[in-house]
C-alpha positions as CSV (number, residue, x, y, z in Angstrom):
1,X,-9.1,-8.6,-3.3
2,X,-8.1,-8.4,0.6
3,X,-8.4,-11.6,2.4
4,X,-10.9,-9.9,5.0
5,X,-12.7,-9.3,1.5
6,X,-12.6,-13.4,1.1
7,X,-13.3,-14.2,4.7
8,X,-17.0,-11.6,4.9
9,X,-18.2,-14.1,1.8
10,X,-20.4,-17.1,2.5
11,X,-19.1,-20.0,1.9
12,X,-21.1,-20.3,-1.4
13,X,-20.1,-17.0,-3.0
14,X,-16.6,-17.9,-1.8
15,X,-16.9,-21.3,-4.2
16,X,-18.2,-19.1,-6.6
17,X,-15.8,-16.8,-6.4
18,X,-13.2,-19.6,-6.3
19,X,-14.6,-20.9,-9.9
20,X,-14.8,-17.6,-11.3
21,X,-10.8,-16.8,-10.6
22,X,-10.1,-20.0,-11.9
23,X,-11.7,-19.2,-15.1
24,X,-10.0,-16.3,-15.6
25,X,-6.9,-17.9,-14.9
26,X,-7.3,-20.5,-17.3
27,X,-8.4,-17.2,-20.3
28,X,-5.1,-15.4,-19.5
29,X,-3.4,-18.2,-19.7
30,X,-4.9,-19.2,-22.9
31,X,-3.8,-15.5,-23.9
32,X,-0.7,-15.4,-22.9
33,X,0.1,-18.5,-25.2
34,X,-0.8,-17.1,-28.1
35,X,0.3,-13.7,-27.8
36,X,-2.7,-11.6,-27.1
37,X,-2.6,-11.2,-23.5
38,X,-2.9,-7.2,-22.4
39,X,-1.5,-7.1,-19.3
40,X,0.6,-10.4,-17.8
41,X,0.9,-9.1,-14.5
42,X,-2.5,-10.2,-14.0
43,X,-1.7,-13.7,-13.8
44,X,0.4,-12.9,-11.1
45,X,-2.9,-11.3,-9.2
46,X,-5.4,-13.7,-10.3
47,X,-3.1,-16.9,-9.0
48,X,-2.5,-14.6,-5.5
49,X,-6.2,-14.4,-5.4
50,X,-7.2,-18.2,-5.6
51,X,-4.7,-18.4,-3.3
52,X,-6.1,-16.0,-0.6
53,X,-9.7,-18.0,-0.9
54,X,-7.6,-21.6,-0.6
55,X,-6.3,-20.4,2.6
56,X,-10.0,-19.2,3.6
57,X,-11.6,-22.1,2.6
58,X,-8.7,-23.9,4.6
59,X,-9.1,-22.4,7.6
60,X,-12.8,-22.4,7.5
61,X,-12.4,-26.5,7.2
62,X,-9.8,-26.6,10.1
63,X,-11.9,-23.8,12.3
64,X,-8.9,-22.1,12.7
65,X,-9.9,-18.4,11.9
66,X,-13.0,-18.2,14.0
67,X,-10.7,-19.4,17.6
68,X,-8.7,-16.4,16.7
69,X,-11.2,-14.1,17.2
């Protein structure tokens, strides 16, 4: 996802979204330890992604994104 993507969700589907990255995270990890994991670049896109909806959920607390506008 594109951050815009993360900053048009409400701050509830954001959480949710947030929890749902995290559980994937946690299954591809669990993959990866024992071998079965398809495609390990997607760790790499799945940690950028919690990221992204940290630094929205961030800015969101500090009010910085909406004095930008």
């Amino acid at each position: 996802m594109d951050i815009k993507e993360f900053r048009e969700l409400s701050p509830k589907e954001l959480d949710e979204k947030l929890a749902s990255l995290r559980q994937k995270l946690f299954e591809l990890s669990r993959q990866r330890a024992v071998g079965q994991i398809e495609h390990p670049d997607e760790l790499h896109y799945v940690r950028k992604d919690i990221a992204k909806a940290e630094t929205v959920k961030r800015e969101r607390a500090l009010h910085l994104h909406e004095e930008a506008k």
